[in-house]
Backbone bond lengths (Angstrom), bond angles and torsions (degrees), N, CA, C in turn:
res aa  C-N    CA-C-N  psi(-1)  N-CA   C-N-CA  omega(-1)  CA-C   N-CA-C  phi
1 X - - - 1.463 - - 1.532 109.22 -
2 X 1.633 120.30 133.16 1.430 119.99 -166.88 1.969 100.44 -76.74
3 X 1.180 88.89 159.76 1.773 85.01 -171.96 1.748 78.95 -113.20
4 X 1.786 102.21 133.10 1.357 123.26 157.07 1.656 122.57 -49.70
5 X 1.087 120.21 103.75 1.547 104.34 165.74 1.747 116.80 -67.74
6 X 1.105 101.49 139.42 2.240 84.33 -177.94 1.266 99.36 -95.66
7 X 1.280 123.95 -23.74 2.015 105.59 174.70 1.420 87.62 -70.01
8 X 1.462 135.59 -72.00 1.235 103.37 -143.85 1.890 104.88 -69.05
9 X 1.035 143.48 24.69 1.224 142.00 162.63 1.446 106.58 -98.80
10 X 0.978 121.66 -28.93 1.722 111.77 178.32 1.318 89.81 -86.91
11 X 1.543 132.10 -61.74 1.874 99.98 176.25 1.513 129.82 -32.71
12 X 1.543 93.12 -25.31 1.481 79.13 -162.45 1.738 107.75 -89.81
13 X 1.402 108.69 -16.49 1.605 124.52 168.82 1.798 103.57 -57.48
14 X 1.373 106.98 -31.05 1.456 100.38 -163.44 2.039 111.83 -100.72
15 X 1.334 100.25 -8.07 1.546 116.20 158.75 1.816 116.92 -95.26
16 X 1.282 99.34 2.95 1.380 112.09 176.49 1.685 102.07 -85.66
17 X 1.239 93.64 -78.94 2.110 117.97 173.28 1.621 101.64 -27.34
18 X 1.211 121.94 -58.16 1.721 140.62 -168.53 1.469 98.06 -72.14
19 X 1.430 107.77 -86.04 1.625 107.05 -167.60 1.462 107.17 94.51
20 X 1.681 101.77 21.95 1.507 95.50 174.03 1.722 87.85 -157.89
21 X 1.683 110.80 141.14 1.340 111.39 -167.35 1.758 89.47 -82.80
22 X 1.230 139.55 -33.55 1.393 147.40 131.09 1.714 111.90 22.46
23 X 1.523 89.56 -82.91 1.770 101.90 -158.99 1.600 93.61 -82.67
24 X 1.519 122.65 -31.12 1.308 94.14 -163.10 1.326 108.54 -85.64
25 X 1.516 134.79 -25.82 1.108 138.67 163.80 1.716 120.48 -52.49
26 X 1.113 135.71 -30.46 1.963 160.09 113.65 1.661 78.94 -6.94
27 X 1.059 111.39 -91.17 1.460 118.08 -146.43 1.740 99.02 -59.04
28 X 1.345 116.34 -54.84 1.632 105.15 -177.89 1.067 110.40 -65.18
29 X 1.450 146.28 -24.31 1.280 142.81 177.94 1.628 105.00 89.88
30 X 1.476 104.82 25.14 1.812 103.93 171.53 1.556 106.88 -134.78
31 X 0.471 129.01 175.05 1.748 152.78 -137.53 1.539 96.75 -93.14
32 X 1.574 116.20 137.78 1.135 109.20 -163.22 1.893 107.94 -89.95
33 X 1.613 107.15 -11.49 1.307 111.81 173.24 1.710 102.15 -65.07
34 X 1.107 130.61 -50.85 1.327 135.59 -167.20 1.764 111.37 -56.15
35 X 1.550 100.82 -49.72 1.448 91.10 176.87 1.144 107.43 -70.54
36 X 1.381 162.77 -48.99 1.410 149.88 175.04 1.335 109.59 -44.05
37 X 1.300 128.82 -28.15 1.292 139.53 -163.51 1.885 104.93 -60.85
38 X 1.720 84.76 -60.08 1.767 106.43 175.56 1.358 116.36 -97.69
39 X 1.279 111.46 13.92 1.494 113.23 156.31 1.378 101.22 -94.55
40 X 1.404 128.21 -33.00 1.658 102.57 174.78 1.349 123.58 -102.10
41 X 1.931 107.86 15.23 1.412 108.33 158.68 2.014 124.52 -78.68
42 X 1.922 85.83 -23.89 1.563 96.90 166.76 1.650 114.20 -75.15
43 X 0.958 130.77 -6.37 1.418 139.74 -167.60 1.350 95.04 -68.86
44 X 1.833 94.83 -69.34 1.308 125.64 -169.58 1.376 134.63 -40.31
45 X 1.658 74.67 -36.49 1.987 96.07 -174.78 1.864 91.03 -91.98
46 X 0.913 130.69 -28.04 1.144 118.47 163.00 1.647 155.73 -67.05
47 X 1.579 94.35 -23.73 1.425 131.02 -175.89 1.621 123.92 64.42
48 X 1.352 100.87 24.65 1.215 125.05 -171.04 1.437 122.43 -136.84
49 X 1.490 119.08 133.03 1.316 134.47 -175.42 1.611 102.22 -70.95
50 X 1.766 130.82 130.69 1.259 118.00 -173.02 1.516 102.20 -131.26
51 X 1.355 104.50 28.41 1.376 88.46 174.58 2.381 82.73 -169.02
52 X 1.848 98.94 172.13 1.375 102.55 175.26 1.794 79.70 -167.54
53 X 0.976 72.76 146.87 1.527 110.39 -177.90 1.794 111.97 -76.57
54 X 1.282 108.51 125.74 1.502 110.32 -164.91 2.243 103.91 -141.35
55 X 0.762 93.89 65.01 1.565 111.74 -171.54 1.445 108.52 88.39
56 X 1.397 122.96 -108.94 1.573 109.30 -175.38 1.707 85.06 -106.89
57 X 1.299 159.77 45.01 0.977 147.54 162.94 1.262 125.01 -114.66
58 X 0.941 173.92 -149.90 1.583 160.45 8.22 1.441 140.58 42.02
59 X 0.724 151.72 91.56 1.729 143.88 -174.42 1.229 116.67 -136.38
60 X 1.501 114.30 124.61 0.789 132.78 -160.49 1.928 112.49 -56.07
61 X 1.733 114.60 139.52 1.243 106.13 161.34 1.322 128.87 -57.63
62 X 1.935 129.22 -174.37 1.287 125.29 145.41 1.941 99.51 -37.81
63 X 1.563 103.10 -84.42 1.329 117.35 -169.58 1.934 109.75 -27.27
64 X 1.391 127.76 -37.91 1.104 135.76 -162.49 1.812 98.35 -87.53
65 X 1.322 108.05 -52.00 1.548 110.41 176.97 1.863 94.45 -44.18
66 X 1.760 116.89 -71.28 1.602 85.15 -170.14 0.954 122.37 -57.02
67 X 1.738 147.41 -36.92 1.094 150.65 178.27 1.401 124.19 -21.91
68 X 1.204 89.48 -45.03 1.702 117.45 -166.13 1.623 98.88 -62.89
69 X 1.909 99.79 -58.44 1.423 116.58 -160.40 1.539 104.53 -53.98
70 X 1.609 126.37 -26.92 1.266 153.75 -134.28 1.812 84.34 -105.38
71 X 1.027 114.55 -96.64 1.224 135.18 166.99 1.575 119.60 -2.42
72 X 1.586 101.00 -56.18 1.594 115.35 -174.25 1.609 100.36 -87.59
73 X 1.204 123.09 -9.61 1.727 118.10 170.76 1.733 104.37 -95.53
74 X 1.231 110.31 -9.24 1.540 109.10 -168.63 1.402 90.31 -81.54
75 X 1.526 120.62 -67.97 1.377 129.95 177.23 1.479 120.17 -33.44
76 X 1.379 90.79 -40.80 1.848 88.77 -174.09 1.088 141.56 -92.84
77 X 2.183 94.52 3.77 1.149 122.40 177.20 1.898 102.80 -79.18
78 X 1.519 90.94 -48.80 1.981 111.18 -171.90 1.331 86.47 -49.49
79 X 1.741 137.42 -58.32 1.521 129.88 -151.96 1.817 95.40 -83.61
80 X 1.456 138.94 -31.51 1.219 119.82 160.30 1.779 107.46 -40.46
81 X 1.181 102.56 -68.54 1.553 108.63 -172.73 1.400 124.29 -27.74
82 X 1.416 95.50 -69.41 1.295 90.77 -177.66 1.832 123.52 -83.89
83 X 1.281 111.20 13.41 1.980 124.78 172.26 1.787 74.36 -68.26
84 X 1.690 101.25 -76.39 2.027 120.02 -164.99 1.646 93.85 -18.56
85 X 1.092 118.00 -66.64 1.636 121.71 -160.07 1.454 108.13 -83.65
86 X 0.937 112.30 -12.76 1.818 113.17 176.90 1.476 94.27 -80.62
87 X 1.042 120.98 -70.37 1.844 142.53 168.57 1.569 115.99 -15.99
88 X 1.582 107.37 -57.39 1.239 128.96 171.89 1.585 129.95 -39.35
89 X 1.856 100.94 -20.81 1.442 128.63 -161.92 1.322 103.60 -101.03
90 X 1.649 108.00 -24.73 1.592 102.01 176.25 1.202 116.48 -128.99
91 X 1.690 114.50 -43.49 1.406 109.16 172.46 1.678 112.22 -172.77
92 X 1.330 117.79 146.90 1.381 106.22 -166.59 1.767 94.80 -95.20
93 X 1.536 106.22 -179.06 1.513 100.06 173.58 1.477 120.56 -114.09
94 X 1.591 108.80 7.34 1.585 116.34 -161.16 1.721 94.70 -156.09
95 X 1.528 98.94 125.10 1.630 102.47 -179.87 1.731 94.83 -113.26
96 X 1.875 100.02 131.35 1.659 100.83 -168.40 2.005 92.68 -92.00
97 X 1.190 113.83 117.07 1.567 106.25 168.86 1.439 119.40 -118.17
98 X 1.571 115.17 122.60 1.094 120.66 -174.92 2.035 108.36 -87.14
99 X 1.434 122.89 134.33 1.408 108.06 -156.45 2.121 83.34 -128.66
100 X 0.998 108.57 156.27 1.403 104.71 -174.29 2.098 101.42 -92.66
101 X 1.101 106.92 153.43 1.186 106.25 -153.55 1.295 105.44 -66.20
102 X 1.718 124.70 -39.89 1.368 134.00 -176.45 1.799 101.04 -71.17
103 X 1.148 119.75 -11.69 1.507 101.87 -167.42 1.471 135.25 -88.58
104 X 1.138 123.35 120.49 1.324 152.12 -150.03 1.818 102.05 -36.48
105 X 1.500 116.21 101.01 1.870 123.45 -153.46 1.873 79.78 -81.19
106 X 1.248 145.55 17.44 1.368 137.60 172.58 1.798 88.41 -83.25
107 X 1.254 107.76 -48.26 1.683 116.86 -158.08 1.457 97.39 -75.03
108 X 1.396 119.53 -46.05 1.543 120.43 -170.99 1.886 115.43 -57.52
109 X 1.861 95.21 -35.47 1.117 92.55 173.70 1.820 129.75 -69.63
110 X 1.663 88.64 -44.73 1.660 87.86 169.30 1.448 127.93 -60.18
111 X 1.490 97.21 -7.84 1.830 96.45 175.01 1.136 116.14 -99.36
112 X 1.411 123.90 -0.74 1.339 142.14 137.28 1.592 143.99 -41.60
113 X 1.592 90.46 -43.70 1.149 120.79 162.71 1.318 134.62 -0.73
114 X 0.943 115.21 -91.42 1.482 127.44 155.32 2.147 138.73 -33.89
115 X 1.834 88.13 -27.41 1.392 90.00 175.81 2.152 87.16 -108.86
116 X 0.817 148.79 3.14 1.092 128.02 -171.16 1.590 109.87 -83.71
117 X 1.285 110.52 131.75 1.463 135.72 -165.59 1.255 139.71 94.07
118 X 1.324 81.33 -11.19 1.979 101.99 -175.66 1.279 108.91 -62.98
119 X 1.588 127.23 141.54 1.223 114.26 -176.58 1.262 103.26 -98.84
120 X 1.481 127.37 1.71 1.485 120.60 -170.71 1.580 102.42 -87.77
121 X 1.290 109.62 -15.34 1.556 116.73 -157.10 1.546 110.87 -92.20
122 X 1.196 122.33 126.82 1.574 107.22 163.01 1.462 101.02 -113.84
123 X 1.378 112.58 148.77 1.671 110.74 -167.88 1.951 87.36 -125.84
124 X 1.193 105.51 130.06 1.442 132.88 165.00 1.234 121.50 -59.19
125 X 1.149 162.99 129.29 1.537 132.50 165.94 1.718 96.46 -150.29
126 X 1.494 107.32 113.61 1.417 116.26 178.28 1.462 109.20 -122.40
127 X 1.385 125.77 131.07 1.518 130.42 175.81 1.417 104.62 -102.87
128 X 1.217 107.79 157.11 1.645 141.67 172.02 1.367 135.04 169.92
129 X 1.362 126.07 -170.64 1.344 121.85 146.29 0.828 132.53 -23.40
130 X 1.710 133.12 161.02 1.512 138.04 -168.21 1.247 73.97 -87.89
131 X 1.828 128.26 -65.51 1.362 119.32 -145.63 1.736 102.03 -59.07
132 X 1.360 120.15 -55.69 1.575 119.05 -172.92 1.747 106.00 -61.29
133 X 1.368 124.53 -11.40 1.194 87.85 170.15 1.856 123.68 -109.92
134 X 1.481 104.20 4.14 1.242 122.80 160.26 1.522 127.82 -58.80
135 X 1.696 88.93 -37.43 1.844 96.61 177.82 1.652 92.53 -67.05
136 X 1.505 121.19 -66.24 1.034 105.71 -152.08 1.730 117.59 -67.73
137 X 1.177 100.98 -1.31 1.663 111.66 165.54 1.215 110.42 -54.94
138 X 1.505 107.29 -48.09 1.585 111.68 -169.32 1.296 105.68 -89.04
139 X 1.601 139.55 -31.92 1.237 133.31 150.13 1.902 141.38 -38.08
140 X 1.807 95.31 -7.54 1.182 94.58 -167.11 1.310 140.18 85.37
141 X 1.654 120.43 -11.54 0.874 109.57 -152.94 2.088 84.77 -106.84
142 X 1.031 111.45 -10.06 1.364 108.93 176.82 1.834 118.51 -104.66
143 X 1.024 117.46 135.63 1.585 122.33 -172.32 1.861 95.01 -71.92
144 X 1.628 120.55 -49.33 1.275 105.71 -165.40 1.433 97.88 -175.39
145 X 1.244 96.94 137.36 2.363 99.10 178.96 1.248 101.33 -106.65
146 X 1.505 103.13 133.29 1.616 113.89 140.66 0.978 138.78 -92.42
147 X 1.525 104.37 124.09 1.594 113.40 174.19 1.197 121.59 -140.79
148 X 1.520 135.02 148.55 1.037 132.79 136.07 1.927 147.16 -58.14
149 X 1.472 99.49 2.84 1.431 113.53 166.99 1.685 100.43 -91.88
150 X 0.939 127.60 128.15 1.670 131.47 178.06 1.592 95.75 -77.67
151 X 1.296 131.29 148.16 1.307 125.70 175.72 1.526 95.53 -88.20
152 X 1.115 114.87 177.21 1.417 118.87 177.96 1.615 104.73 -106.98
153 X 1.733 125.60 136.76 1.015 124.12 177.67 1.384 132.94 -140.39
154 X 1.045 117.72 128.27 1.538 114.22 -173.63 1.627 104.12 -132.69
155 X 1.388 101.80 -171.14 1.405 106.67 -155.32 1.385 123.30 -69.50
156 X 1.226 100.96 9.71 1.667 104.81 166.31 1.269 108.95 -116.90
157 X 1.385 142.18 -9.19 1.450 138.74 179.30 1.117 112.19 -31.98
158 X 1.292 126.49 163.37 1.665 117.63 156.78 1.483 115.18 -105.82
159 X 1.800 115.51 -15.28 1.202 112.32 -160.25 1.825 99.82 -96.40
160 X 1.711 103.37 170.23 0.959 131.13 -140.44 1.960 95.47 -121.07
161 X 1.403 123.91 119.88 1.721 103.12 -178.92 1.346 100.60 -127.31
162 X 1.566 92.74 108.73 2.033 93.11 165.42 1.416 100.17 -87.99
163 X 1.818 107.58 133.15 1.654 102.68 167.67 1.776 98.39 -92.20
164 X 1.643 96.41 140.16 1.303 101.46 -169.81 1.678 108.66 -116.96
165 X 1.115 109.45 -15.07 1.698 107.83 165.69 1.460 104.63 -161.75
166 X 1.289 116.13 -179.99 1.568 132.59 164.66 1.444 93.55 -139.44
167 X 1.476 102.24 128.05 1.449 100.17 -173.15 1.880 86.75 -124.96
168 X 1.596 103.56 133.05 1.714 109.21 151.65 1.453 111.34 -34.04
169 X 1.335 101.41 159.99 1.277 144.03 -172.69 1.512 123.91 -107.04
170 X 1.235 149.76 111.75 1.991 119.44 -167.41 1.147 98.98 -144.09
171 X 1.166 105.55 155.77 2.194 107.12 170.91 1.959 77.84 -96.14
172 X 1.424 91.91 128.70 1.960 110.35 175.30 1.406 85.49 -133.85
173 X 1.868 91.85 134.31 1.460 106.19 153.78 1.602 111.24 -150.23
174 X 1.544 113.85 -149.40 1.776 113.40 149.58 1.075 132.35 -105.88
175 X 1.410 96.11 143.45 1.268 116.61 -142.06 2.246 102.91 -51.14
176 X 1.372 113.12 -27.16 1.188 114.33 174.07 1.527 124.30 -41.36
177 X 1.845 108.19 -22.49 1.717 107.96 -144.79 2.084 82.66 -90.33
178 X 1.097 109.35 -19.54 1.752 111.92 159.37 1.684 121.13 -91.87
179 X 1.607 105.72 39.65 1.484 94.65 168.39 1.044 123.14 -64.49
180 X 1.567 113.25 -43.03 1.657 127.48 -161.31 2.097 97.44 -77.24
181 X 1.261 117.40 0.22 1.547 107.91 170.03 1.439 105.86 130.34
182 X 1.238 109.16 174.43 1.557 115.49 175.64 1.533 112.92 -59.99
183 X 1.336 118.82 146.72 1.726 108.34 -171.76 1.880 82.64 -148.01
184 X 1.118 93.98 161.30 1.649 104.33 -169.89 1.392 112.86 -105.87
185 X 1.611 126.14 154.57 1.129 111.82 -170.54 1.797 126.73 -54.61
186 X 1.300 108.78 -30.14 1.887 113.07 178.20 1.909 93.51 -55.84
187 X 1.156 108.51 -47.34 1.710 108.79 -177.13 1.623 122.66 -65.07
188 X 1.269 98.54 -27.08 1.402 101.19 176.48 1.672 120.03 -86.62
189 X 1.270 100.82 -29.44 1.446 108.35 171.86 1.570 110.04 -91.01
190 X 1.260 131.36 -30.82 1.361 116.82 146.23 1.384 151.26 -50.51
191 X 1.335 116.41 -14.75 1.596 145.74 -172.29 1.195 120.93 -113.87
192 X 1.732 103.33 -66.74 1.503 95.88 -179.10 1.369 142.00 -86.78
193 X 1.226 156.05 150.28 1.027 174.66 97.97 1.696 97.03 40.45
194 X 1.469 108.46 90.22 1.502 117.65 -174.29 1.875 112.99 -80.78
195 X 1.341 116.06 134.82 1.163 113.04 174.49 1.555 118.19 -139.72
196 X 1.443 97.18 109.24 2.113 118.77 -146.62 1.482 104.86 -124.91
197 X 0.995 95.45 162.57 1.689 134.62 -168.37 1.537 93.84 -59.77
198 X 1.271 127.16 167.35 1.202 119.20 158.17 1.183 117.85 -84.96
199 X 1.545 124.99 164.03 1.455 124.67 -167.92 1.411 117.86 -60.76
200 X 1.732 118.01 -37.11 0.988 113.63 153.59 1.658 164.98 -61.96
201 X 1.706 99.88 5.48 0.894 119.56 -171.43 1.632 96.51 -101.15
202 X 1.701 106.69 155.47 1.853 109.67 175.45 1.576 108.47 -62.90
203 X 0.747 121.04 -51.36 1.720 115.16 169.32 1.262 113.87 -30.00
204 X 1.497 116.81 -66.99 0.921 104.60 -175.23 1.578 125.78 -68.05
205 X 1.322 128.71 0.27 1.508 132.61 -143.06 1.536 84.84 -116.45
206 X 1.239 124.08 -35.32 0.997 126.58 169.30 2.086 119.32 -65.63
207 X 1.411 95.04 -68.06 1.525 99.96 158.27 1.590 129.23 -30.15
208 X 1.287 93.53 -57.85 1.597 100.84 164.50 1.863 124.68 -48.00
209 X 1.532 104.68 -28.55 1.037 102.07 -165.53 1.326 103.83 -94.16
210 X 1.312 118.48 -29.34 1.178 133.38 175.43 1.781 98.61 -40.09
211 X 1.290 106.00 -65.13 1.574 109.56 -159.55 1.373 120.71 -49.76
212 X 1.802 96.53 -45.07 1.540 117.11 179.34 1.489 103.82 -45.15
213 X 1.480 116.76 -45.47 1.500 108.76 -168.11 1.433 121.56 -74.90
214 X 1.865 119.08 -12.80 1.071 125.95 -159.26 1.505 98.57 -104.40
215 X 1.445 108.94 -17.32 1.266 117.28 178.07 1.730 134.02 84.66
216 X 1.656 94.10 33.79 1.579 104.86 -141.11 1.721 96.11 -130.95
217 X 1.367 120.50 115.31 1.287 121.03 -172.60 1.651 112.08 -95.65
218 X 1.185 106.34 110.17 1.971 108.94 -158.80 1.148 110.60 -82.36
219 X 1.916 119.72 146.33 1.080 105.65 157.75 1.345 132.61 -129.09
220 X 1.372 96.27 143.99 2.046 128.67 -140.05 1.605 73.74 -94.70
221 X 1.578 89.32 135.35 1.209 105.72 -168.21 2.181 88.31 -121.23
222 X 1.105 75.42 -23.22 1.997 88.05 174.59 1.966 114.88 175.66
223 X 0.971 100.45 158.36 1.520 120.44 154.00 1.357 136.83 -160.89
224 X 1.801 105.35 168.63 1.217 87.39 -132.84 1.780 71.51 -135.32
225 X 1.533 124.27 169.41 1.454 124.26 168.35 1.755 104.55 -113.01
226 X 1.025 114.71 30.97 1.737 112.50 -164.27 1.360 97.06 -141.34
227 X 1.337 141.57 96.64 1.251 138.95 163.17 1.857 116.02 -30.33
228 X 1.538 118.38 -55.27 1.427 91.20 164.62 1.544 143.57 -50.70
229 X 1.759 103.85 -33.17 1.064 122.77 158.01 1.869 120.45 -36.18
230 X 1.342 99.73 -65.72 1.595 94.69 159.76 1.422 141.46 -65.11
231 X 1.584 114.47 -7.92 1.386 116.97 -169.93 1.618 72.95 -97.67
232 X 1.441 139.30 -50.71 2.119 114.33 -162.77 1.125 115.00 -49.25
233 X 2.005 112.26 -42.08 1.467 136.06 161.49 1.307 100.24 -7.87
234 X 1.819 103.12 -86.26 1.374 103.78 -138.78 1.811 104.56 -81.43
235 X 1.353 106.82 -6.65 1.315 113.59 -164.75 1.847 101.48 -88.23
236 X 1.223 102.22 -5.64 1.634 118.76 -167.17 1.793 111.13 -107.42
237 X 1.690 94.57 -0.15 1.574 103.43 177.32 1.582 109.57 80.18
238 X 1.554 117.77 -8.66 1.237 101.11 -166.31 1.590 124.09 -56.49
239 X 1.532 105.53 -11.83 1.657 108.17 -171.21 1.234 103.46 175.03
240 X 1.190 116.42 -165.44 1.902 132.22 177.31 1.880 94.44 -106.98
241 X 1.098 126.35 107.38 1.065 141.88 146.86 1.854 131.19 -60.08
242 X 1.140 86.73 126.12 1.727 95.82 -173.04 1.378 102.67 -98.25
243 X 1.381 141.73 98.41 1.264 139.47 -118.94 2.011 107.42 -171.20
244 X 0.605 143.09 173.35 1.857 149.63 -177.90 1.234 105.63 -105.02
245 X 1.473 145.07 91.81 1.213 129.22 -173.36 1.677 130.22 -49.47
246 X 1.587 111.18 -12.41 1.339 125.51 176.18 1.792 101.43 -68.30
247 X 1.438 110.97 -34.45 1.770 105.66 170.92 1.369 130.45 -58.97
248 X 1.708 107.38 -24.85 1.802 97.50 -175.71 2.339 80.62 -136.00
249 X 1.049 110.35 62.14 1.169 97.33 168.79 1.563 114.95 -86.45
250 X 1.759 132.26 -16.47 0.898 118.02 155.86 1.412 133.91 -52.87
251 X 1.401 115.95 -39.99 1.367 131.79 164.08 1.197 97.21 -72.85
252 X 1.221 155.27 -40.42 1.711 109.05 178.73 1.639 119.02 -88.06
253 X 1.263 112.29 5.26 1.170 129.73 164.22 1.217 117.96 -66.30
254 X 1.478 118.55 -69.78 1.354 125.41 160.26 1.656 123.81 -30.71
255 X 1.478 104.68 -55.54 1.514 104.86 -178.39 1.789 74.56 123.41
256 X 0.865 159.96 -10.36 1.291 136.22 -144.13 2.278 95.51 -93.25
257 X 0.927 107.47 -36.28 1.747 123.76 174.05 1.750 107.20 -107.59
258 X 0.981 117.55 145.13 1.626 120.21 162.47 1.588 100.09 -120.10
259 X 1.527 99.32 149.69 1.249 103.10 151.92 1.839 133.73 -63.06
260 X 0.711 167.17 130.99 1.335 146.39 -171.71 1.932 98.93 -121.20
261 X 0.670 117.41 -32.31 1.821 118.71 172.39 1.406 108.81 -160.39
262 X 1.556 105.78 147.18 1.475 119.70 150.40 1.419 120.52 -82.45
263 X 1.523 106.96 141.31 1.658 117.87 -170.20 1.902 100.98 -101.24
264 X 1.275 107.44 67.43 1.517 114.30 175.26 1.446 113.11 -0.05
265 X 1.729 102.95 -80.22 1.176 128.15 -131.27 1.969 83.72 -83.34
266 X 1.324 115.37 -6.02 1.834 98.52 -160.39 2.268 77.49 -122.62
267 X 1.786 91.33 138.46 1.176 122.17 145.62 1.209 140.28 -110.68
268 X 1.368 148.58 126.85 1.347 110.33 134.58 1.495 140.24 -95.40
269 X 1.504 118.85 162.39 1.348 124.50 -165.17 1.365 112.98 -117.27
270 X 1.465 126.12 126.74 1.580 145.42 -118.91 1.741 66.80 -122.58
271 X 1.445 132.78 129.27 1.754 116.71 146.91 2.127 91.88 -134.45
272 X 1.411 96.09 160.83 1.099 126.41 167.99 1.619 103.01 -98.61
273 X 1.603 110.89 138.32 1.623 97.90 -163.15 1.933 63.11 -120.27
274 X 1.377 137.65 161.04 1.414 174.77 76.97 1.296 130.66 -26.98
275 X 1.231 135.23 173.84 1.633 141.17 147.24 1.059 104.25 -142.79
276 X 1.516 128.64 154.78 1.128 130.77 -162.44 1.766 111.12 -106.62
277 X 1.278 117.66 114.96 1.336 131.99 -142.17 1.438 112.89 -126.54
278 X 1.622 134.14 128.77 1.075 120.68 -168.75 1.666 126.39 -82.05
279 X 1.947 91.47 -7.29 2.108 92.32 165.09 1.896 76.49 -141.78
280 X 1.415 106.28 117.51 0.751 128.65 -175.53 1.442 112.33 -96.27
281 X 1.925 137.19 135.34 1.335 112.58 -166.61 2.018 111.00 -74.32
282 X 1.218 117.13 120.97 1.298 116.01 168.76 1.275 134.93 -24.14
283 X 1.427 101.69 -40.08 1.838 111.09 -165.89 1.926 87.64 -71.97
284 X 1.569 119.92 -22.45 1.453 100.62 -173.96 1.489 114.67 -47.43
285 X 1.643 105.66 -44.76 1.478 103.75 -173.44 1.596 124.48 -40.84
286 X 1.330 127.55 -47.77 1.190 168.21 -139.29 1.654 94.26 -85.86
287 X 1.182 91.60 -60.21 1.814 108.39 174.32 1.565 132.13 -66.78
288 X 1.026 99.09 -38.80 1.330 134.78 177.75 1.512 111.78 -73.74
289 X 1.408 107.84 -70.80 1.573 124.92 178.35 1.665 106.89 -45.53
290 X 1.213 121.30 -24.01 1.597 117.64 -150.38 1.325 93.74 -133.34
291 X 1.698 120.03 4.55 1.780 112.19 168.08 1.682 104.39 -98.00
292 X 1.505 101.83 -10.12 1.247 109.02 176.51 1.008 135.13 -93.06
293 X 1.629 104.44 -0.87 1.263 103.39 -160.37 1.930 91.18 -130.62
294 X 1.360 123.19 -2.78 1.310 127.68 176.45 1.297 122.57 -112.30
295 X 1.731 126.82 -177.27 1.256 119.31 170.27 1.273 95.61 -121.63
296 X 1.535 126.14 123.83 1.385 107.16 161.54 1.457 137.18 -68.84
């Protein structure tokens, strides 16, 4: 396979633009024998004629028209490149965040926080899988995922885990399912109409364990793997939801949900997953610095 020279391809981009071996050699400030010289060493390496003669000018062949097309995406890839890495030194303009699909968009927003309104900022925001958004962690194409599943890591991982909150735990419902008076958590999880995490989620694994110890077989009135999914739940009467109070704090704000107990012994834990990168995007700091340092 012939190896491209890139000077003689930008000469030959710049006897393309001109159409005279004259001006573009004028314009590079070298000798007009020389650029013909490595314009017909690029020929050579090409196996293709890139230019024909059309009175005193030049014009490009078929073969030279793609060249050109080739040429002017190569260049404009090198001048992307090096803006990306110049950029990298002070500040990027777009943070890519991968958010896990079930995770609670109250939390995503407060981790947002900080870039929302900015006009310099464009903020990314793609949901999925832990696994699909890990690849694209490692693909580059994502700045950083949130999740509440911790990845698992050992000494070969590549990824990176900021813990960014521990958020309570609560049985939330409406406020009606406590008409008859205050009732205590063994009563509430004995009676009412439970509406939980899926089994696979840490909440729930935790929840679960909770019960085993209290000795109390619940009844699941539904579950759901999508935290909004549980805030329509509980807002829809379907049951008492075991839930993060940061997910329906408008509704308990409103009055529209009450809390009815805190679940001590159960958290969940908010992390930012990273990779460790040698121009890393800036706005992470920003994001990062202020999930660590707040409660949403």
């Amino acid at each position: 396979m012939a190896i491209i020279n890139l000077h003689h391809l930008r000469l030959f981009r710049a006897v393309a633009r001109d159409g005279t071996l004259t001006g573009a050699a004028r314009a590079l400030n070298i000798s007009q024998s020389a650029v013909s010289t490595q314009i017909k060493a690029l020929e050579a390496s090409l196996g293709h004629g890139l230019f024909e003669r059309s009175g005193r000018n030049l014009v490009l062949t078929e073969a030279g028209r793609i060249a050109l097309d080739h040429a002017e995406a190569i260049f404009r890839t090198a001048d992307d490149l090096s803006a990306t890495l110049r950029a990298s030194e002070t500040k990027r303009k777009a943070l890519r965040i991968g958010a896990l699909a079930t995770l609670s968009r109250n939390f995503q927003v407060s981790f947002l926080e900080p870039l929302i309104g900015r006009d310099d900022i464009e903020v990314v925001l793609r949901s999925g899988s832990q696994g699909s958004l890990l690849r694209g962690l490692e693909a580059l194409s994502l700045d950083v995922v949130l999740t509440n599943l911790v990845p698992a890591r050992d000494a070969s991982s590549p990824f990176l885990v900021h813990r960014l909150d521990e958020q309570p735990v609560s049985l939330v419902g409406s406020p009606s399912r406590l008409a008859s008076g205050p009732s205590d958590i063994r009563e509430i999880l004995s009676t009412h109409p439970l509406v939980l995490p899926t089994p696979e989620t840490s909440l729930r694994a935790g929840f679960d364990a909770m019960l085993e110890r209290l000795g109390i077989i619940p009844k699941i009135a539904a579950e759901a793997d999508d935290m909004a999914m549980l805030r329509l739940l509980a807002r829809a009467n379907a049951g008492t939801a075991a839930i993060p109070p940061i997910v329906v704090q408008d509704e308990l704000a409103s009055g529209k949900l009450m809390e009815f107990a805190r679940l001590d012994e159960i958290t969940e834990v908010f992390c930012a997953v990273t990779m460790q990168r040698k121009f890393p995007n800036p706005l992470l700091g920003e994001v990062l610095n202020r999930g660590k340092t707040r409660r949403p």
